[in-house]
C-alpha atoms as one frame of an Amber mdcrd trajectory, in Angstrom:
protein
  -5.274  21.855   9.001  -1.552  21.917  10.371   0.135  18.748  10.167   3.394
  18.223  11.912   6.263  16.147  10.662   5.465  12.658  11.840   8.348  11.508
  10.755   8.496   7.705  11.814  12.609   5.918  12.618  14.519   5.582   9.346
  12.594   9.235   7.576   9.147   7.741   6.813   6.599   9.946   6.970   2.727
   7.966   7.587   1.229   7.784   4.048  -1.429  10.913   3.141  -1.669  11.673
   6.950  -2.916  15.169   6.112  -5.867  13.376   4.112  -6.043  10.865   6.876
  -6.461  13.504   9.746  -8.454  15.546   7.560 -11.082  12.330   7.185 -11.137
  11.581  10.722 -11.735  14.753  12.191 -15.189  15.565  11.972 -15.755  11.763
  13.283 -13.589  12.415  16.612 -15.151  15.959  17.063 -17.383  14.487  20.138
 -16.587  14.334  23.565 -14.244  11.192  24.645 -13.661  10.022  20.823 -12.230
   6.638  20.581 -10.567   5.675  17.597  -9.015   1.716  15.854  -6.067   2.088
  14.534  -6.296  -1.479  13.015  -2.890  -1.696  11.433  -0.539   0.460  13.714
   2.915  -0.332  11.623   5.301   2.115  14.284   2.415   4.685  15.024   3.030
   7.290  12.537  -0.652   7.657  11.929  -1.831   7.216  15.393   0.810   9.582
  17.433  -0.352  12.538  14.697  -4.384  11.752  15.953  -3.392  11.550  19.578
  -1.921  14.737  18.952  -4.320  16.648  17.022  -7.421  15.557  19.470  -6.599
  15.395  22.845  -9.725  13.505  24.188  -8.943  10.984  21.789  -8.548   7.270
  23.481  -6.637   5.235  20.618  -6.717   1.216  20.418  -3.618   0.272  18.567
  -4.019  -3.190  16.960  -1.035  -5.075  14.992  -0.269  -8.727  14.734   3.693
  -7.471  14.878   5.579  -7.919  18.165   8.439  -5.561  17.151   5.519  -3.125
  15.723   4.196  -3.098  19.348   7.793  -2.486  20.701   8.010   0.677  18.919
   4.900   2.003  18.955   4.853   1.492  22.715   7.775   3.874  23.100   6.772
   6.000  20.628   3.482   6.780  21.691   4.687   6.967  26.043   3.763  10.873
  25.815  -0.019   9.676  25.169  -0.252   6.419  27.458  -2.750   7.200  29.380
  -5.150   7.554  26.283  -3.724   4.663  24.514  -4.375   0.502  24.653  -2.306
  -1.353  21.939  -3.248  -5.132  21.847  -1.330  -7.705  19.544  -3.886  -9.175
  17.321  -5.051 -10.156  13.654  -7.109  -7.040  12.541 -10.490  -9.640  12.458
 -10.210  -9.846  15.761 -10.861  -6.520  16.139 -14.601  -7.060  17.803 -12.979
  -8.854  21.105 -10.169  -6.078  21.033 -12.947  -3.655  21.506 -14.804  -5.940
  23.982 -11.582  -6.549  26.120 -11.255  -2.523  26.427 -14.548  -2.194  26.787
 -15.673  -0.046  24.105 -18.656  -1.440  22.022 -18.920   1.718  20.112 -15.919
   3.628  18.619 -15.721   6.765  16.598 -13.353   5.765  14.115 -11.294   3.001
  12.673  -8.297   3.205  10.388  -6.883   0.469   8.619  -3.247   1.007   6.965
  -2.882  -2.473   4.818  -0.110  -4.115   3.166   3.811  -4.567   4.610   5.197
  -1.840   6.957   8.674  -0.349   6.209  10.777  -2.068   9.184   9.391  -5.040
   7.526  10.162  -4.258   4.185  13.900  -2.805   5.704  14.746  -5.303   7.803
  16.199  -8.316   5.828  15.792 -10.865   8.085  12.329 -10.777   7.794  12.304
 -12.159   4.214   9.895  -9.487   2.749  11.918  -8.035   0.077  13.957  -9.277
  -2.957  16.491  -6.450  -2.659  17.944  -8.254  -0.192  19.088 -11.831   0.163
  17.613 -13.085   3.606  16.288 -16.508   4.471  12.213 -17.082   2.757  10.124
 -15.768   5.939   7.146 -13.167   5.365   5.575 -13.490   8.717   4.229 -10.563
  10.093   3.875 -12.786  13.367   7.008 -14.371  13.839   5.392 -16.947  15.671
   3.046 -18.375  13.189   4.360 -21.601  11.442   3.447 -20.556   7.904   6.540
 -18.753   6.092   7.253 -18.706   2.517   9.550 -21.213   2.570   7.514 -23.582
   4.026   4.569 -22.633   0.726   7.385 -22.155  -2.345   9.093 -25.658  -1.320
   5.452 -27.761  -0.033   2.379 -26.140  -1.793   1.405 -28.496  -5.306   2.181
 -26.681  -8.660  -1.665 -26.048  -9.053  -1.396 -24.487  -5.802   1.293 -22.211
  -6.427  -0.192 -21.139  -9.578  -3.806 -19.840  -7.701  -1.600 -18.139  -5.517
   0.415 -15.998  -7.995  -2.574 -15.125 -10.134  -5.138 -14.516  -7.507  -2.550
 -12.717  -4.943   0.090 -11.374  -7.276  -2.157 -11.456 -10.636   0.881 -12.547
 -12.390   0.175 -13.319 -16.187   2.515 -15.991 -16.427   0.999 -18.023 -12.961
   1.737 -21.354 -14.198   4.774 -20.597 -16.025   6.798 -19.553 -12.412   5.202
 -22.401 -10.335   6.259 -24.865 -13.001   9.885 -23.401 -12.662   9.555 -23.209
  -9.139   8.384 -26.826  -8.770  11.250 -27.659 -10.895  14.134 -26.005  -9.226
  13.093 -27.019  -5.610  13.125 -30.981  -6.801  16.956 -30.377  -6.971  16.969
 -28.785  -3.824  14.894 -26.787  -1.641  14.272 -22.730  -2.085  15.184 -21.247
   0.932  16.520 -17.652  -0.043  14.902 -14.409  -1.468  17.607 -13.936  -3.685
  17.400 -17.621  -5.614  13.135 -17.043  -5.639  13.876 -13.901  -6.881  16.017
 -15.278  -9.768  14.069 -18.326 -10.249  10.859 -16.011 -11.302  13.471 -14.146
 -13.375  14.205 -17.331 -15.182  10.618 -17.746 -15.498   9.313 -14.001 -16.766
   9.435 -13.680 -20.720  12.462 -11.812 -21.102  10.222  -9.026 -23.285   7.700
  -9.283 -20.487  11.111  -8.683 -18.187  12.123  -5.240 -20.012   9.132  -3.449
 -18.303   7.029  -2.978 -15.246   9.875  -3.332 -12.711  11.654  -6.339 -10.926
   9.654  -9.475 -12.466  10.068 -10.745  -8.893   7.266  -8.385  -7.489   4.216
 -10.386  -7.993   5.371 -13.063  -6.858   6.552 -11.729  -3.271   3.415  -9.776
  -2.896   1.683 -13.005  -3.311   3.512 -15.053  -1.288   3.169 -12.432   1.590
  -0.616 -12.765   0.901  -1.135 -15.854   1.342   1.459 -16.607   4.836   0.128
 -13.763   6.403  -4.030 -14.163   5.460  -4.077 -10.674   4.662  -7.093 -10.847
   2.055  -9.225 -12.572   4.617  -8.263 -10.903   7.444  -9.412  -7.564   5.759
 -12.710  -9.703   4.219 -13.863 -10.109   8.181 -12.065  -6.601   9.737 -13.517
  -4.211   7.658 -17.366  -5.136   7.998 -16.408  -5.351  11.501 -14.521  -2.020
  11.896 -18.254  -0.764  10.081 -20.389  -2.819  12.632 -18.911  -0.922  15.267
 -19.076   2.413  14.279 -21.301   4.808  16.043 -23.759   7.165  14.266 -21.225
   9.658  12.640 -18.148   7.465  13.197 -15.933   7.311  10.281 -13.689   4.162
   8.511 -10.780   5.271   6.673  -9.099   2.602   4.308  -5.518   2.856   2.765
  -5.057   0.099   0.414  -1.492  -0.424  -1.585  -2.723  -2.797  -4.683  -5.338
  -3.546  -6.547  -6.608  -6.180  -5.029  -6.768  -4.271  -1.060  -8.675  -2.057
  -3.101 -11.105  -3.606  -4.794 -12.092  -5.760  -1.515 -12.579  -2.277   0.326
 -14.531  -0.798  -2.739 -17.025  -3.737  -2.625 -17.481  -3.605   1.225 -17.966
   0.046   1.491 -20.607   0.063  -1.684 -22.237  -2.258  -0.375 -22.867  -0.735
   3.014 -24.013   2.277   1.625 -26.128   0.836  -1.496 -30.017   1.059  -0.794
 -31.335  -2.227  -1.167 -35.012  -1.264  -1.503 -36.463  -3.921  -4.342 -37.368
  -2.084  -7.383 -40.331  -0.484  -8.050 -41.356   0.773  -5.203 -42.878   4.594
  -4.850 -41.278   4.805  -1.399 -37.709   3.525   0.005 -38.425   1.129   3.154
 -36.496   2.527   5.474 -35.467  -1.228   6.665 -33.425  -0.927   3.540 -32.131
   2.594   3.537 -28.291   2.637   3.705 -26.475   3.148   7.055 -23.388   4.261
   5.791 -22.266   6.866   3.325 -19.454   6.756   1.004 -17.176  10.195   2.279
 -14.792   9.956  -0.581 -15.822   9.886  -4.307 -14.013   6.647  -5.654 -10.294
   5.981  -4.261  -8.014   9.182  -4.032  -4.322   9.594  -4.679  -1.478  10.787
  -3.097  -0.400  13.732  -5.072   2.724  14.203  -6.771   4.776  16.342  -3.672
   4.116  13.128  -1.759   5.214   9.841  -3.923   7.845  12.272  -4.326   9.096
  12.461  -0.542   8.083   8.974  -0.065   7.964   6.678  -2.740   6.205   3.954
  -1.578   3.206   6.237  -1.493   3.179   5.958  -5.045   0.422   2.625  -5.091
  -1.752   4.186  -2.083  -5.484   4.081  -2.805  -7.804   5.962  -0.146 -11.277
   5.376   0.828 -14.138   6.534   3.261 -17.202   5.821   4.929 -19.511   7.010
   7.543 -22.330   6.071   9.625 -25.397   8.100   9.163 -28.101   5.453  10.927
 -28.037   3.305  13.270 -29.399  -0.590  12.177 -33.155  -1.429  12.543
């Protein structure tokens, strides 16, 4: 398949788009596909589909205001065959009410932070720059980091940083943290980031990158929802699949992963008790895994865009419709 450079503002190029477009094809083969792209980020993915199926009616869905911005001028060629809605991925089953489509024929999900968040300082994401503690996605939700490093108990912190950054040393930077903000509040990147410095093992701090990383990706967990939103999206991005529709995951950690893994086994496990000499088709799987356990980006890739590096992909398809 020929894949153009989708190049997105600043030299990004959408994460294993050939693998992406290679997934979704067979799914939007029909007549009239319609396709969720459930985290449109600027519309790297999506502008390569609209191009590469030109029947294809896209719903663009991203809780971002500036993501909508963009992607509404960068998808103009194709606006006739496009809808993009700002909403929480879990919402996606009144999206697709609202536009009237019941049924689609595909749904991708591209998880985790975007790059104009990650670029932009203001928005807090990052510990390379100094910027005031934010991590919204929506910029009008009241929950920012600052507002969870300087209120959230000790105990609370710690769940946090080992269940969304599975940080070894949890309690260690929540204690610190609890500490420092009693002298005065922690409202920068750059003083969290040196606070969990402080904290990290100085032998545990010679390896495995800035010691700060945990601790932002957990902190952008938990403001933003993201592990719950997914929990309710992706059985609904299944739910509305029709027969031969396809759901294509791209998850950045571990933990986007594992939640995907579990959904999409699940879906496709037959759940037939044991024993019996003949599968009830009441429990016969309606979905089929399309890739065999997560693949990689491969090495020509990470090395044109690093931040591939982490991506884990995943597939499913319908093959029956419910009893």
């Amino acid at each position: 398949m020929h894949v153009e450079n989708h190049a997105e503002p600043g030299g990004h190029v959408p994460v294993m788009l050939r693998r992406v477009l290679e997934l979704l094809a067979p799914a939007l083969a029909g007549p009239s596909p319609v396709l969720v792209d459930a985290n449109l980020g600027l519309g790297g993915h999506a502008e390569a589909l609209l191009a590469a199926h030109p029947d294809l009616h896209l719903i663009g869905i991203d809780r971002d205001p500036t993501a909508i911005e963009r992607s509404t001028a960068r998808l103009a060629p194709y606006s006739g065959r496009v809808t993009l809605v700002r909403a929480v991925s879990d919402e996606l089953p009144e999206v697709l009410s609202r536009a009237g489509f019941p049924r689609v024929n595909g749904v991708l999900f591209d998880l985790g932070v975007s790059s104009p968040q990650l670029d932009e300082a203001e928005r807090g994401f990052a510990y390379s720059y100094d910027a005031p503690l934010d991590m919204r996605m929506d910029p009008q939700q009241e929950l920012t980091a600052d507002v969870v490093v300087n209120t959230y108990s000790e105990g609370e912190l710690t769940r946090i940083l080992r269940d969304y950054g599975e940080e070894r040393f949890a309690s260690r930077v929540a204690r610190f943290l609890a500490r420092e903000r009693a002298e005065s509040a922690i409202t920068s990147t750059k003083r969290l980031a040196e606070i969990v410095r402080e904290a990290i093992p100085a032998a545990t701090r010679r390896t495995g990158g800035n010691p700060a990383k945990r601790t932002f990706q957990a902190l952008r967990i938990e403001v933003n929802g993201e592990l719950t939103a997914l929990e309710r999206a992706l059985p609904a991005a299944l739910d509305a699949l029709a027969v031969g529709g396809r759901v294509v995951v791209l998850s950045y950690h571990s933990l986007e992963d594992r939640l995907s893994k579990q959904v999409l086994t699940a879906r496709t496990r037959d759940t037939s008790p044991p024993g019996l000499p003949v599968p009830l088709p009441a429990h016969q799987p309606r979905f089929r895994l399309v890739t065999r356990g997560a693949e990689l980006p491969d090495e020509e890739e990470v090395a044109r865009n690093p931040r591939a590096a982490s991506a884990r992909l995943r597939a499913a398809e319908r093959i029956r419709e419910p009893e």
